[in-house]
C-alpha positions in Angstrom: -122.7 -11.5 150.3 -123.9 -11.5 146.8 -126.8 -13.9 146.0 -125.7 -17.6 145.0 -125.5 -18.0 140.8 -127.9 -20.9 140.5 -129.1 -20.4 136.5 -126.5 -21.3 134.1 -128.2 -19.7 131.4 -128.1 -16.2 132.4 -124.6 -16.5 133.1 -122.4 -14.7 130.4 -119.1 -15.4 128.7 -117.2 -13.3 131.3 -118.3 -15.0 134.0 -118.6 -18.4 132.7 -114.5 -17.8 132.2 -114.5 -16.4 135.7 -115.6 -19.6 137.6 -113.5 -21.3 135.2 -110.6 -19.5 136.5 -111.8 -20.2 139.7 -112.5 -23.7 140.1 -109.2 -24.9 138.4 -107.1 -23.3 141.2 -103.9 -21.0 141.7 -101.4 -22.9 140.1 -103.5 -23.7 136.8 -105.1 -20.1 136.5 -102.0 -18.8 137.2 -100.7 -20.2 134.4 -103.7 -18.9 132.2 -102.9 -15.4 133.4 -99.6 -16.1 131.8 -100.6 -16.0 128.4 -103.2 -12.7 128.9 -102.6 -9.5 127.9 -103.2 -6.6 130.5 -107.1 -5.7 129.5 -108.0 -9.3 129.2 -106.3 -9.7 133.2 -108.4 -6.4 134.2 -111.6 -7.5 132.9 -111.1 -10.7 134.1 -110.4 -9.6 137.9 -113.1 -7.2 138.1 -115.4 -10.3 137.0 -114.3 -12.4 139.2 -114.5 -9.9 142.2 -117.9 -9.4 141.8 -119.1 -13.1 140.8 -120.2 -13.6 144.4 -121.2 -17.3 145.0 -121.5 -19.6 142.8 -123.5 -23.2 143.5 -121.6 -26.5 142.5 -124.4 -27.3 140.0 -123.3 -24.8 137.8 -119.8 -25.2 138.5 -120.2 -29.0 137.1 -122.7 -27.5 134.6 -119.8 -25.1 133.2 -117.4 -28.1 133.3 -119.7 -30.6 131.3 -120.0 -27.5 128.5 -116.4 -27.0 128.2 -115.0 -30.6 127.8 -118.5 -30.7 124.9 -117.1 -27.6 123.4 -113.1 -28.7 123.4 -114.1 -31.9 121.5 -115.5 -30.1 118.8 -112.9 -28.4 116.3 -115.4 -25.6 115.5 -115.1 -24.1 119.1 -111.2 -23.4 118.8 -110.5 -20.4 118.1 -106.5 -20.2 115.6 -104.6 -17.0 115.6 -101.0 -16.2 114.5 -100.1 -15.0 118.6 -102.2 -18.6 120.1 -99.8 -20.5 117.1 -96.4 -18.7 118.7 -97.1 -19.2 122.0 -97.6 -22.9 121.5 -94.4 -23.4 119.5 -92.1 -21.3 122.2 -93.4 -24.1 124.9 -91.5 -26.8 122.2 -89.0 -25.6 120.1 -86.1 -22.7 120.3 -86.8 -19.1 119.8 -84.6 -18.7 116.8 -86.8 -21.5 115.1 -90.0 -20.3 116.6 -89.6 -16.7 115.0 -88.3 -18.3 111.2 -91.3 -20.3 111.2 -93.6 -17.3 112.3 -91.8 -15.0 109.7 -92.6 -18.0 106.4 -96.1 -18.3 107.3 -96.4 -14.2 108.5 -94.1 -12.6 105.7 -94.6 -11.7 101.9 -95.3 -15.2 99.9 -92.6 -16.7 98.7 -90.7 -20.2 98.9 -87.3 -18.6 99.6 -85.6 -15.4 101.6 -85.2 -13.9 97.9 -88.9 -14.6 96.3 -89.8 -13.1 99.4 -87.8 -10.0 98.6 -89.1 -9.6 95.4 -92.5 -9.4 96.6 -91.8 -6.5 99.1 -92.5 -3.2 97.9 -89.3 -1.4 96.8 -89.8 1.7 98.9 -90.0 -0.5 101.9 -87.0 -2.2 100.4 -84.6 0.7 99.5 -85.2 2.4 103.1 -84.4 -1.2 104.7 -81.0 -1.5 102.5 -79.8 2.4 102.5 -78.9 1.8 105.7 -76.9 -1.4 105.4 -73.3 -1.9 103.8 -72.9 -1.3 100.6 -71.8 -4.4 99.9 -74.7 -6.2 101.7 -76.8 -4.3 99.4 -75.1 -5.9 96.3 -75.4 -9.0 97.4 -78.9 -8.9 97.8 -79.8 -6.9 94.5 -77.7 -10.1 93.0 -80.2 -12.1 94.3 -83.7 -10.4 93.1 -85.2 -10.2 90.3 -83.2 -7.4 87.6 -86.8 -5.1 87.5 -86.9 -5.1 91.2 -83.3 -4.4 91.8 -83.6 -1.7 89.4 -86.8 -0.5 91.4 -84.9 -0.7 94.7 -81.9 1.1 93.4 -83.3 4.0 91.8 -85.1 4.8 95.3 -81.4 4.7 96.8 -79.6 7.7 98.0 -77.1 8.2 94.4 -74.2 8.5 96.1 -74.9 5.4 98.0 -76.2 3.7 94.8 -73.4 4.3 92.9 -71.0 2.4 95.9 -73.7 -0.3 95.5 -73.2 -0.8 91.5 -69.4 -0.4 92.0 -69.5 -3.2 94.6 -72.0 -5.4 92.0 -69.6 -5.0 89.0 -66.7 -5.8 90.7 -68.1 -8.9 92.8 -67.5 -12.6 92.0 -69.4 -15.7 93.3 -70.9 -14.7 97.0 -69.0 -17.3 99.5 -72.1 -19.2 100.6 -71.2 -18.5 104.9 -71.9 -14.6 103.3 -74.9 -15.3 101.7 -76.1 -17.5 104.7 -74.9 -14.6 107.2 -77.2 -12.0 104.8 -79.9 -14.2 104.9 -80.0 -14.4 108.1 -79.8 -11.3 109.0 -83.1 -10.2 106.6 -84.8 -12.3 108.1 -84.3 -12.0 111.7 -84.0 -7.9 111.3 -85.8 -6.9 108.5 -88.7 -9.9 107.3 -90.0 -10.5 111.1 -90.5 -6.6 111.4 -91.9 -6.1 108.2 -94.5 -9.1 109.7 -95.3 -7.4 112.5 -95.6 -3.8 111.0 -97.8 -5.3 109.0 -100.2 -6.2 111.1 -103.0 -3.2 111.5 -103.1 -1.3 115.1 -106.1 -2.2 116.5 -107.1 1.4 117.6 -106.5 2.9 114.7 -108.9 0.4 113.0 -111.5 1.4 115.9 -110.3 5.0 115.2 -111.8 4.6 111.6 -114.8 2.8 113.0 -116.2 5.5 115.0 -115.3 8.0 112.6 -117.9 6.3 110.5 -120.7 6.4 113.7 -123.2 8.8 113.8 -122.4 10.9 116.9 -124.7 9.7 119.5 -123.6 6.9 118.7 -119.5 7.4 118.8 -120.4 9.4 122.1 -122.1 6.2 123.8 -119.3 3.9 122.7 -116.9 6.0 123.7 -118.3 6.9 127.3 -118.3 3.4 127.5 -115.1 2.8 126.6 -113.5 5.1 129.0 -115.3 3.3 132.1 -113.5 0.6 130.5 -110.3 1.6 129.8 -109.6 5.1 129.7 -106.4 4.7 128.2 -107.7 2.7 125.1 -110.2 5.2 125.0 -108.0 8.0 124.7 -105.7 6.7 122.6 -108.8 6.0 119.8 -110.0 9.5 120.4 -106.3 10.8 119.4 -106.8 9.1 116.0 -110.1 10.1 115.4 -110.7 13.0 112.9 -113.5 14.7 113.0 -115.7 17.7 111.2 -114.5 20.2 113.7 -110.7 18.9 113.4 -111.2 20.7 109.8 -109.7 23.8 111.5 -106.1 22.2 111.2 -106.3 22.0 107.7 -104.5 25.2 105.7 -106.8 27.4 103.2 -104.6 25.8 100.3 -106.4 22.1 101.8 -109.8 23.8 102.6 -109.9 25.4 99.1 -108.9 22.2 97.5 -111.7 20.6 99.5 -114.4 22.8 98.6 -114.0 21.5 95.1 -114.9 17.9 96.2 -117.4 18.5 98.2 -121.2 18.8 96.8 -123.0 22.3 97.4 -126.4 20.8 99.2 -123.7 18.3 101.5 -121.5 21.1 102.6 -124.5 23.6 103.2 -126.3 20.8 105.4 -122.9 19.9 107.1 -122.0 23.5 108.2 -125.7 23.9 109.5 -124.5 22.4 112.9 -121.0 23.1 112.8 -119.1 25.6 114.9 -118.8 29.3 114.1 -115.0 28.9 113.7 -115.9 26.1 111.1 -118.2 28.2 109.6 -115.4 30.7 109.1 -113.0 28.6 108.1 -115.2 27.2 104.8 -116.2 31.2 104.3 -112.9 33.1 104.3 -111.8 29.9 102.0 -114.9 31.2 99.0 -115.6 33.8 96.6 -117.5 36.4 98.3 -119.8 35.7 96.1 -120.8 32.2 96.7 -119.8 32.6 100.5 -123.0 34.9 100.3 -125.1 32.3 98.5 -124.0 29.5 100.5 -124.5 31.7 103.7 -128.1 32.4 102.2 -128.7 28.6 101.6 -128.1 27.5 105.3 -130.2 30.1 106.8 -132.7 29.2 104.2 -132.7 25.7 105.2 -134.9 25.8 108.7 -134.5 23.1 111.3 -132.8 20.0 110.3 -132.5 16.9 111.4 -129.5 16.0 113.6 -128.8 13.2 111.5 -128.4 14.8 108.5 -126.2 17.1 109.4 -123.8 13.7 110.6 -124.1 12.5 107.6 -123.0 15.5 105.7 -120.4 16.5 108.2 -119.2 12.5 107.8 -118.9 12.5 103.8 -116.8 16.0 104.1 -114.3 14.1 107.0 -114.0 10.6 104.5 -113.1 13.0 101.3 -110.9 15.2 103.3 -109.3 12.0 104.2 -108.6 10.5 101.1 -107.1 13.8 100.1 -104.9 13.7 102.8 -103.7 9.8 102.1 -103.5 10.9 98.4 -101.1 13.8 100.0 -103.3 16.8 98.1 -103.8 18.5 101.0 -102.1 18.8 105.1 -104.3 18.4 107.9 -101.5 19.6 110.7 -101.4 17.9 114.4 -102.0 19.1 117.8 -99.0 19.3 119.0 -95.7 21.5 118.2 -93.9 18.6 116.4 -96.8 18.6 113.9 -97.4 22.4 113.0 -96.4 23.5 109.9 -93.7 26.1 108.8 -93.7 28.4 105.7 
């Protein structure tokens, strides 16, 4: 059996949450499981499986720390999925998700300031698939320089229907105007809320694109004895030096003219041959010669140089890619490119 727990102090968060869990019973923790997601239930099981015994002075030790740190408002912790939760144990769903929506969605007192403060290519690609008439009523409803926005992003065909239907309507029946409101914002403004919030891997995903690669390599090692599925998902996002290979010559070529002399010379020091390549066949023979000159020149270099170097080349290929100036092509057959 696994040695008694008799110092509170070395005791960490997992564990202190594990005995927690534990003391309270089935029916309370059960409930508590209720409101985890499925890595917070795994890495709470596996700490409670191995928590072995536990003596009752640190039970009532745990206990006495808890009710301290739930009378101070400092030690709660507000979040806009804690905030929903609450309100569906009280009030109706419908009412629950308009009240997530106000203080989630685009500022704005009503529906249609909201509108106007959504960006119109978001907008238009909302509304080209609505009726036309729907569309009309709503473009009433904005501001004219954002209605004009939206409606120059429209299909023309579809835009003209749109501006037929706006010449020719009257005062909007206000069950129609409430029926379009409601619709927005169950459909379109809730979405928009939660499209809007970042995926959490591909924040990490950016993360450990910034590590130097012991570094990455640790965490992600890590991470997979964790949750290999997390992990692999991150990795999938990642883009690194040697992912350079799915970028065209156009790209690489385009690259080469952001990308300082000494930087890419360092960088290419420890890449792969087929990197190498890649940056070569994509020069002047001339100063693939020179640069091929410069690397062998160079001598041993530090391993965390050439991460550095190799990192600044991945961030500006990046940004060319977000500024859509160059094509970095995907793995898979969906993703490769036809000319």
């Amino acid at each position: 059996m696994a040695r008694a727990k008799d110092d509170f102090r070395g005791l960490t968060g997992p564990q202190k949450a594990a005995i927690f869990m534990l003391a309270i019973g089935q029916e309370q923790s059960g409930k508590l499981f209720a409101r985890m997601d499925d890595e917070e239930i795994k890495e709470m099981s596996q700490t409670m499986a191995t928590l072995g015994s536990v003596s009752s002075s640190v039970i009532e030790r745990l206990f006495v720390e808890f009710a301290d740190q739930l009378s101070s408002a400092g030690s709660l912790v507000g979040s806009f999925d804690s905030t929903e939760r609450l309100l569906g144990q009280a009030i109706p769903a419908e009412r629950v998700a308009q009240i997530m929506e106000e203080i989630r969605g685009p500022a704005g007192r009503t529906m249609w300031d909201k509108l106007g403060n959504v960006n119109e290519a978001v907008l238009a690609n909302y509304l080209k698939n609505e009726y036309p008439q729907t569309v009309a009523v709503v473009l009433s409803k904005v501001k004219p320089d954002h209605a004009a926005r939206v409606l120059g992003m429209l299909p023309e065909n579809f835009a003209m229907e749109v501006i037929m239907r706006m010449l020719r309507m009257e005062s909007v029946q206000k069950d129609v105007l409430d029926h379009v409101e409601k619709t927005l914002r169950t459909e379109f403004m809730t979405n928009l809320a939660r499209t809007a919030r970042r995926d959490a891997h591909e924040m990490m995903a950016e993360i450990f694109n910034n590590l130097d690669r012991n570094t990455e390599s640790r965490f992600i090692s890590a991470l997979e004895e964790r949750n290999r599925e997390s992990a692999d998902r991150i990795k999938g996002l990642m883009f690194t030096f040697d992912d350079l290979i799915r970028v065209d010559a156009t790209g690489i070529q385009r690259l080469l003219r952001q990308v300082e002399k000494d930087v890419l010379a360092t960088a290419l020091k420890g890449a792969s041959d087929e990197v190498k390549q890649l940056f070569f066949s994509n020069m002047a023979e001339r100063a693939s010669k020179m640069l091929r000159e410069d690397i062998e020149s160079m001598g041993a270099v530090r391993l965390k140089d050439v991460d550095e170097a190799q990192a600044k080349i991945v961030v500006a290929a990046k940004a060319l890619a977000d500024a859509g100036e160059i094509v970095i092509s995907g793995q898979g057959e969906e993703d490769q490119l036809v000319y």
